[in-house]
N, C-alpha and C positions, 0 to 999 in steps of 0.2 A: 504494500500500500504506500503510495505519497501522497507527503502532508503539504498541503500550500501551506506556504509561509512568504509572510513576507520578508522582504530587503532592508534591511534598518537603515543602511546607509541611505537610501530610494527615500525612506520616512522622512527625515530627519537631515534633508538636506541643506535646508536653510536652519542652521544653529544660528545662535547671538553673534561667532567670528565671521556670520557670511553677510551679516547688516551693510549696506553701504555706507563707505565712509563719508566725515563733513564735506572735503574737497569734491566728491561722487555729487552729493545732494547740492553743493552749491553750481557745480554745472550742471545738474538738472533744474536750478532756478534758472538759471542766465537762458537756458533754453528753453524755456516755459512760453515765453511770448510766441517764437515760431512755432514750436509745436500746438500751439492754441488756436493759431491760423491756419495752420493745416487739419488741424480739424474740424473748424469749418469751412473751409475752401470743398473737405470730401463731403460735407455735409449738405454742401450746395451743391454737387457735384450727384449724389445721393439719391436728394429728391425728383433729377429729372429722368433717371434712368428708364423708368417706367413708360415715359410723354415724350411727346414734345416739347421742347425749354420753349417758354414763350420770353418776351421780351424782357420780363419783371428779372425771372431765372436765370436770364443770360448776363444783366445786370449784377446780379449777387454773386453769379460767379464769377463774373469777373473783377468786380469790388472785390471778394475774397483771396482771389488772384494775386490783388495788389498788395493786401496784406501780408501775404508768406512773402512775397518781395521785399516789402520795405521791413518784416520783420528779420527776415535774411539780411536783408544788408545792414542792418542796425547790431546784430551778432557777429556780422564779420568784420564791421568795424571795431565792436569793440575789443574783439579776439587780435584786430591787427591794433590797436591803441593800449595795450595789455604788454605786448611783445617787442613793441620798436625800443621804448626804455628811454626816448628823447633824444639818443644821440644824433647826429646830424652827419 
């Protein structure tokens, strides 16, 4: 006869040592605006899968558009304002 059992390792794979750490969670804040934008950009993206986008639809997608854009380049500036360090 075999016994199922389970894996403990498989259980008990996120211990308290696998938390992410403050450095992990503070570039999860910095990237928090773009990824907010892209989810709604899919959320506009979403509703018209089913239809035809009327005019309203194409507008919000595209407004939403703009935002992973200008949330994109607002992280990559500061990612390149972070790293230059001022020298000249």
């Amino acid at each position: 006869m075999n016994h199922i059992v389970t894996v403990q390792d498989v259980v008990t794979a996120f211990a308290d040592f696998m938390e992410p750490t403050d450095g992990e969670l503070d570039a999860i804040d910095l990237e928090m605006p773009a990824i907010l934008a892209d989810v709604d950009l899919l959320d506009a993206q979403i509703t018209t899968l089913d239809r035809t986008p009327s005019e309203l639809d194409i507008r919000r997608i595209r407004r939403a558009y703009r935002r992973v854009l200008a949330a994109e380049r607002d992280q990559a500036n500061r990612a390149g304002a972070s790293t230059t360090g001022g020298a000249a």
